[in-house]
N, C-alpha and C positions, 0 to 999 in steps of 0.2 A: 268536401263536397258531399250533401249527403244524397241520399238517392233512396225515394220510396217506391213500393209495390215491391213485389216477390222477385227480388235479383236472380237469376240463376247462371250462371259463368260456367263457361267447358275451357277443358286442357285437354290437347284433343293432337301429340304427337305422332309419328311414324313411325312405324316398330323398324326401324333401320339404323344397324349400328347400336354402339354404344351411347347411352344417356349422355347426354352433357349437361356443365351448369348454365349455359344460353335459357335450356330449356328447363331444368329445375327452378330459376328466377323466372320464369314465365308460369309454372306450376305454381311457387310459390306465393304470386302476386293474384292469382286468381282465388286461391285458395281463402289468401287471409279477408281478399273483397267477402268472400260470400260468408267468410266467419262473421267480420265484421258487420255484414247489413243481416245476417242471419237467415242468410240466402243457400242457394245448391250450388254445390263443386260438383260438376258432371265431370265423369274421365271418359273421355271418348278416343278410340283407335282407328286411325285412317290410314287402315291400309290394303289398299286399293291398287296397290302397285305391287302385281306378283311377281315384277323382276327384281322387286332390289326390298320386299318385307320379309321380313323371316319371324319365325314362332321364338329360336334365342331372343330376338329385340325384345320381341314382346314382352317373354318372362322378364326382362332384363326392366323392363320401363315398371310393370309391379311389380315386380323387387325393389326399385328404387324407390318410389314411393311408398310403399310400406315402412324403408330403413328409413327414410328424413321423418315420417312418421305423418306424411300429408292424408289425411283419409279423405277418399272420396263418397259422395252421396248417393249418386247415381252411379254405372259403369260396370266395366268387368268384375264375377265374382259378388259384385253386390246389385246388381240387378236394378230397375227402376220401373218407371212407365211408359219410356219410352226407345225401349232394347228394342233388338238387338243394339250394345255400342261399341260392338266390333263393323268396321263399313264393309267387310269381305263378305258379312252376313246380310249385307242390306242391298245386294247388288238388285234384285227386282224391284225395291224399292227407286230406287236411278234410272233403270231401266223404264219405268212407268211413267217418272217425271219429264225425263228426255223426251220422251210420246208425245206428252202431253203439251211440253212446250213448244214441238214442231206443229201439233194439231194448231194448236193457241197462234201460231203465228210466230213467237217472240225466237224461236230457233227455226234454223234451216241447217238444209244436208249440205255441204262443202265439200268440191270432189277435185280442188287444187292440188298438183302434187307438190311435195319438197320442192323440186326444184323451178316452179311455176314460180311459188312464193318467194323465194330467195331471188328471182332473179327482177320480179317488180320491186321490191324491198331495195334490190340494189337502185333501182332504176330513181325510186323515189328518192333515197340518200342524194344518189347525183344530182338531182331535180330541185333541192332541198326542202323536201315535204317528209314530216313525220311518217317514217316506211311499216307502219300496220297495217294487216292484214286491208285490202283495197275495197271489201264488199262484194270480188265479181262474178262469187254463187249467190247473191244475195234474193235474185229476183228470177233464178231462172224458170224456163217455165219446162212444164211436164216431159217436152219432147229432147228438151236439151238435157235433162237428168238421166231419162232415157237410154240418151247418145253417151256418154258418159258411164254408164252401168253396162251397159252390152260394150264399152272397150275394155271392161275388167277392171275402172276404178271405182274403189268402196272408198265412200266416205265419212267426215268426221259430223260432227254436229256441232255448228257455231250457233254464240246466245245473238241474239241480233240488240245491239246497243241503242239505246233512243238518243233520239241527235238532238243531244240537248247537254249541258256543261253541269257538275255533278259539286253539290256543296253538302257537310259535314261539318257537326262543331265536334270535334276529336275529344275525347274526355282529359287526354296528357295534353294537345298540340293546339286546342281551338280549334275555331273556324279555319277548313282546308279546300279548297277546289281545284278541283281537275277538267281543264277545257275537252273537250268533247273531242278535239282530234286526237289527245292522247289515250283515248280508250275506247278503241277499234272492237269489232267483234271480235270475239274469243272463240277456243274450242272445248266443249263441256264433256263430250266422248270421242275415243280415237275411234280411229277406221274398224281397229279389233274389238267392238264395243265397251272398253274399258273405260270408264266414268275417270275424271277426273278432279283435281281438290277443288277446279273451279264450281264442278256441281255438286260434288257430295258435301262440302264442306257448309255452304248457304243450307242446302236444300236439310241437313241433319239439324243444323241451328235454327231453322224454320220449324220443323217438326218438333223438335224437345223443348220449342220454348226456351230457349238463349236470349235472354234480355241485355248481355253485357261481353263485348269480345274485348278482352284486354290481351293485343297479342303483340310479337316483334316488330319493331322498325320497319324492318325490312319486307313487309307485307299491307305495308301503306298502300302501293298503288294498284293493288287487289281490289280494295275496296271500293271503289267507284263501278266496280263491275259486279260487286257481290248486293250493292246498294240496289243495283238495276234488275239480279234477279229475285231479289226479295218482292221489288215489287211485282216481277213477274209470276212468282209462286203465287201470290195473293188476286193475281186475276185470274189462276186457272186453278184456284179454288184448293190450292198444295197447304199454304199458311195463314194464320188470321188477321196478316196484315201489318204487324210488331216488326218494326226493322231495329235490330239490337244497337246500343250504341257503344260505337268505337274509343278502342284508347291505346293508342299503339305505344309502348314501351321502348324504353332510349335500347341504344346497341352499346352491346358492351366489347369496350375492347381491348386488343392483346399487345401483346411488345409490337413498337414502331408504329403505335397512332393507327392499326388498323384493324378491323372488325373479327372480335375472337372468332378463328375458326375451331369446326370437328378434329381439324390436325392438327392442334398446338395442343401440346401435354397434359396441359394447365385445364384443359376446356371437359376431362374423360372426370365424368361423375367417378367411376372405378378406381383411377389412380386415387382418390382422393379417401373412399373406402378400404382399398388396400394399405395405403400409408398410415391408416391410423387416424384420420379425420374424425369429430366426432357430428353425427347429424346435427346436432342442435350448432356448433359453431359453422357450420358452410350454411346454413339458411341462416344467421346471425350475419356473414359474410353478405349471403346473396341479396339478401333484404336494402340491405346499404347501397346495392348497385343501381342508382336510378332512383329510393325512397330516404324519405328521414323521418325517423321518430319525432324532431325538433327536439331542442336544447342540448343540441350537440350531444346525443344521449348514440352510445354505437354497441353495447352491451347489452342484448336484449334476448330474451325466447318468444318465438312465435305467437306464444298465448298472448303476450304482450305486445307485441306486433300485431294482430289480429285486430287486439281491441282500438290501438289509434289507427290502424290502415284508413286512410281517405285518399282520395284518388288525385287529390289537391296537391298532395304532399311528393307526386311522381312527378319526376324531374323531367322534360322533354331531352336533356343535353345526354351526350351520351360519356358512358361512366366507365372507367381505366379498370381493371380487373388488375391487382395487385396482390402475387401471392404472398409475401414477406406478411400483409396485412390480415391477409387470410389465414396463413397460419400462427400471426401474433393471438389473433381472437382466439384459436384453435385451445392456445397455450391455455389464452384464459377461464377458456371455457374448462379443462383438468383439473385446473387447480379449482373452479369453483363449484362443483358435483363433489357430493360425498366421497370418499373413500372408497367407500363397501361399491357402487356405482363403478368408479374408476375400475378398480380391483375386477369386476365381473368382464369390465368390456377389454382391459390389458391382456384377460386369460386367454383367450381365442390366439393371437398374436402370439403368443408362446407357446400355446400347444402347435401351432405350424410353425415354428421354427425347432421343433423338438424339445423347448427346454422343459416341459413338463405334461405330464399326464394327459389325456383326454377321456376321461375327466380327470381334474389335480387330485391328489392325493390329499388325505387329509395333513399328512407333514407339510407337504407342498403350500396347501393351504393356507399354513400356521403360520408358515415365512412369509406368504404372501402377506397378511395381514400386519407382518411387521416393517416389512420393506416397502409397497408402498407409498407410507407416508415420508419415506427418505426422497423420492424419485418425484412423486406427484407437482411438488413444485420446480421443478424442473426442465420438466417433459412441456412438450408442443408439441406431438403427434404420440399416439400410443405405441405406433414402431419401436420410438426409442426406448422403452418398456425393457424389449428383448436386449439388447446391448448392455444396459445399464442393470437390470439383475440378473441374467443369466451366469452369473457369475455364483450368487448364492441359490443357484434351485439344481443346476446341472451336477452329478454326482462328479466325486473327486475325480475318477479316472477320466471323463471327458472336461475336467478345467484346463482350460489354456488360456498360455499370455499371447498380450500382442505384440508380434513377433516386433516391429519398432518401438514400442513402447519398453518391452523386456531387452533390448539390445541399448538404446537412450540410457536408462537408470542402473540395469540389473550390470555395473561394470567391478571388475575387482575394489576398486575405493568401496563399494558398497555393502563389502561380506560385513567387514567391523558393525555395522549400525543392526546390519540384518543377524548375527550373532547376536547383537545385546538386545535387543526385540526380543530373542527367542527365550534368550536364559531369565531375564524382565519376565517376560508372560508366564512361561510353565513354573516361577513360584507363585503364582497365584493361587490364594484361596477363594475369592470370589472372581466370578465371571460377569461382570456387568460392563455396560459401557464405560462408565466412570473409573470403575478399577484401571480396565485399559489403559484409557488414558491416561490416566497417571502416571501406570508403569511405565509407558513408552516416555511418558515426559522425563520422568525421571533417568530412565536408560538413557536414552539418545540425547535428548536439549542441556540437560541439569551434568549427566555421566561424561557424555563424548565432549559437551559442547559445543554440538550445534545447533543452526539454525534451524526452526519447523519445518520451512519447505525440504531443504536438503535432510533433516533427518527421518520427515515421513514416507516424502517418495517413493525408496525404495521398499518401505513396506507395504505403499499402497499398491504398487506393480505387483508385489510378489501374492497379496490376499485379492486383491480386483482383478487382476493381470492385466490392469489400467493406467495410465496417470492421470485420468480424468475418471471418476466415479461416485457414487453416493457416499456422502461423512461416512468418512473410514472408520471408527471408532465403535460406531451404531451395526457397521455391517460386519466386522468380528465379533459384536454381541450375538449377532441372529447367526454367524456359523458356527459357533464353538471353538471349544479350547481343539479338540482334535485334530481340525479342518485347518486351523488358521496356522497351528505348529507346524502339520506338515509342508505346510504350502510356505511358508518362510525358509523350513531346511532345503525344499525342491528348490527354490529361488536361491539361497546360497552355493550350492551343488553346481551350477549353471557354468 
């Protein structure tokens, strides 16, 4: 679908809580639209709700977006023409419009309380009428607002809806209508003059110029009401009349066919940063949830995603969040970045697990760059980094086996093979992998007689203190003759 004039698209979360990836694919899909038409990523923060925003989110949301590496054009820290785009900073801003829109007619003050409404609400259910708000501040007049203020109720400010039935061609969904009883008047500030997303949210995409809202599913039936204040901004002179067009995004979801929540594990941007994710594979991930490259193509980076993104190509159905799949891509994505790459982003994960410097040493280093390429293919999270070398970087006195793994293999049958290992290795005059090998072939397969599995094993326990670890042969090259002999006699000793 192509789309001209100057696109400008907002992401535009709530600093509450931890990131999730609901909200990264929603990031992300805005993002690559405004790459693609060579339009503006506005980042905008809507928080407007001082009981449940905190300044943690906040950092927490640029952080995140800086680590997937989404830059925006407008927004916090990069400023635009139309900041403040924090909404905590634009509260006279709302405050003005609210005025203006009671002046204008298109709102009025509502001095219903709780439980006025809930019990007409009940009353309608019973009756079987659509139980929104009924209108019955809608017309009062001066002396009954009056009556109502002098008994000590403050009230909210509702939009007053035009009675009339509400149509959209959806950019994902087509053409959508919503009949006119389903969308009652609203409240756009509480009692405490607190703005709500129903005003800030229009009345910020009116002013910056938002030509395009690509946002959740589940903010579908918003829109029939955000349609109605756009054009109310535009009679009372707020916007120049541009209503953005809509493109609600499938819902993605979690085990049991039901809508990923903030509480499923799976769903914390964090877990995914902690584990060892690497950005480029979860937006590789996220990208697939609801779009497709075509030709079955699931292997891709963003820049490349950017350039096919069309709005054509988003699925209205909603899409399974599968982590097996998201961390196969994860896998993919290790093995297919350099080395030297891998190698910078494994190091952080090891220096918090203590097994090495902060900053590495340059020996540390040296291992690193030989080990690796033993692991890299391997590995599907950088976590496993720590497990799989901390064997070769942690100094001799802190090596340990695993306590199941050393009790499995490391049993009296196995001194004989870990014996001729030993007296095999220290005649060595070269130290290379290939001598290794040999020697051991020679001692244990060709000397004892036995099989490879049963004759390596217990050597791999006693040098990895594993039975699952990188080619044993490569990772006695990078410890040396000293490391490997001691650590064979410790393991006989047992």
């Amino acid at each position: 679908m192509a789309e001209t004039g100057a696109v400008r698209v907002r992401f535009c979360p709530s600093p509450t809580g931890n990131p999730h990836v609901g909200m990264v694919r929603t990031a992300l899909f805005n993002w690559a639209y405004a790459r693609h038409t060579g339009g503006t990523f506005v980042f905008r923060i809507e928080d407007t709700d001082s009981a449940r925003d905190s300044e943690e989110s906040y950092q927490a949301l640029l952080g995140a977006l800086r680590w997937l590496g989404l830059n925006w054009d407008e927004g916090p820290e990069v400023g635009g023409p139309y900041g403040p785009y924090r909404q905590s900073e634009r509260l006279d801003v709302y405050a003005d419009v609210a005025s203006r829109l009671i002046d204008g007619g298109q709102a009025y003050r509502c001095y219903c309380s709780q439980e006025e409404l809930e019990e007409r609400r009940e009353r309608a259910r019973q009756e079987g009428r659509t139980p929104g708000y009924d209108g019955a501040c809608r017309d009062l007049s001066a002396a009954q607002a009056r009556g109502f203020e002098s008994a000590g109720r403050e009230p909210v400010i509702r939009f007053r809806m035009p009675d009339r039935d509400f149509t959209w061609d959806d950019l994902v969904r087509g053409p959508i209508t919503f009949a006119k009883e389903h969308v009652p008047d609203y409240v756009l500030v509480r009692a405490n003059g607190e703005p709500l997303y129903t005003l800030v949210n229009p009345v910020d995409d009116a002013l910056m110029r938002i030509t395009h809202v690509l946002r959740g599913e589940d903010l579908l039936s918003s829109t029939p009401r955000q349609i109605a204040l756009y054009e109310a901004l535009h009679a009372i002179g707020v916007s120049d009349g541009t209503t953005p067009r809509f493109g609600h995004l499938p819902y993605v979801m979690g085990e049991g066919n039901r809508k990923l929540s903030k509480r499923d594990p799976e769903s914390s941007l964090q877990m995914y940063r902690d584990e060892g994710y690497l950005p480029e594979a979860l937006l590789n991930y996220l990208a697939l949830l609801g779009w497709s490259m075509g030709d079955d193509e699931e292997f891709f980076g963003i820049a490349a995603m950017a350039a096919a993104f069309t709005l054509d190509r988003v699925s209205p159905n909603p899409a399974r969040f599968d982590l097996k799949k998201c961390r196969a891509i994860n896998g993919d994505w290790i093995r297919a970045l350099p080395v030297g790459q891998i190698t910078e982003r494994i190091i952080p994960f090891l220096v918090d697990a203590h097994v090495i410097a902060d900053p590495p040493t340059q020996e540390q280093r040296e291992v690193l760059a030989q080990a690796v390429p033993l692991v890299q293919e391997r590995m599907e999270t950088l976590t496993q980094a720590v497990g799989m070398l901390a064997f070769l970087l942690v100094p001799q006195e802190r090596f340990a086996l695993d306590p199941a793994d050393a009790d499995a293999v490391l049993v009296p049958e196995s001194i004989p093979s870990l014996s001729a290992a030993i007296e095999s290795l220290s005649a060595l005059d070269d130290w290379t992998t290939e001598t290794i090998q040999d020697a051991l072939r020679a001692a244990l397969i060709d000397g004892l007689g036995l099989k490879p599995k049963v004759a390596y094993a217990p050597v791999r326990v006693a040098i990895t203190g594993r039975r699952v670890s990188p080619p044993l042969f490569e990772s006695m090259a990078i410890l040396g003759r000293a490391i490997c002999i001691a650590r064979l006699e410790a393991a006989s000793r047992r």
